[in-house]
C-alpha positions in Angstrom: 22.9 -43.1 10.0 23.1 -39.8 8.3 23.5 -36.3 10.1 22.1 -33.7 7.9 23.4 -30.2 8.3 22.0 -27.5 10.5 21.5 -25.1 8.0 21.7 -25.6 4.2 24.7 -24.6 1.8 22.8 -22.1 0.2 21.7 -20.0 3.6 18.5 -19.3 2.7 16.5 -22.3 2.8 13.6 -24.1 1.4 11.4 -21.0 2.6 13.1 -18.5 1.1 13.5 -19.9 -2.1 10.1 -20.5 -2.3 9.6 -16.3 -1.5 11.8 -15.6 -3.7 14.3 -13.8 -1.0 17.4 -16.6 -1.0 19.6 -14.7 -3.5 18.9 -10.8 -2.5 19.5 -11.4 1.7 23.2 -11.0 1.0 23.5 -7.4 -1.1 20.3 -4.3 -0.9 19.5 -2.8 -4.2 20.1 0.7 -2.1 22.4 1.5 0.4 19.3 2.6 2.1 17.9 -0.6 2.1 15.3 0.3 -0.4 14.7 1.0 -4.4 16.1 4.8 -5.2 12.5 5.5 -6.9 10.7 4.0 -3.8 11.5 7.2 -1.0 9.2 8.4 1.5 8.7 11.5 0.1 7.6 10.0 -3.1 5.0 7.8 -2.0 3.8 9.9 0.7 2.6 12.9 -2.4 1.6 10.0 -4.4 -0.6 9.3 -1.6 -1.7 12.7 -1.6 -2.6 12.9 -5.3 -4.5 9.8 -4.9 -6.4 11.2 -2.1 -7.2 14.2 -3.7 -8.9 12.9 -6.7 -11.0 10.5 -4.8 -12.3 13.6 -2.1 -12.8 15.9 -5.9 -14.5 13.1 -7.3 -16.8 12.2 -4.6 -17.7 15.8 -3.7 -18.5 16.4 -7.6 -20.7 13.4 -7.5 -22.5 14.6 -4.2 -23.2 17.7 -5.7 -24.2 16.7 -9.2 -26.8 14.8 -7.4 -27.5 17.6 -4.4 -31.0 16.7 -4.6 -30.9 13.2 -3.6 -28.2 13.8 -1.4 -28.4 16.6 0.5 -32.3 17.3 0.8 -33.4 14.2 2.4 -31.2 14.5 5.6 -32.1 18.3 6.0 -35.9 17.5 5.7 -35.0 14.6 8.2 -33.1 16.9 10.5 -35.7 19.7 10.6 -38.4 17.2 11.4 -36.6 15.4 14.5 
């Protein structure tokens, strides 16, 4: 009869070999515990950027096309 060990030799396992996680468990790549390049700060005003553009773009497009989108629910309104 064999006895196979609790835990394997490598400490991470089947599952995280597959994930890709077996080999960085032991040491961060910050002594945060994150990327240097990856801060709150930054992704929060990428974020921002991002949001930006999409709310200049869409209001561009709304009034490029004020006719179709803005008429309709006023004449709609003014009726009810």
């Amino acid at each position: 009869m064999t006895v196979l060990p609790s835990s394997p030799p490598n400490g991470g396992g089947d599952e995280a070999r597959l994930r890709g996680t077996a080999s960085r468990a032991e040491e961060p790549l910050h002594p945060e515990g994150r990327e240097p390049s990856q801060s709150h700060a930054s992704m929060r005003n990428l974020n921002l950027v991002a949001l930006g553009t999409l709310v200049r773009r869409e209001v561009m497009r709304i009034l490029r096309i004020w006719g179709q989108t803005l008429v309709p629910p006023a004449i709609t309104m003014t009726l009810y």
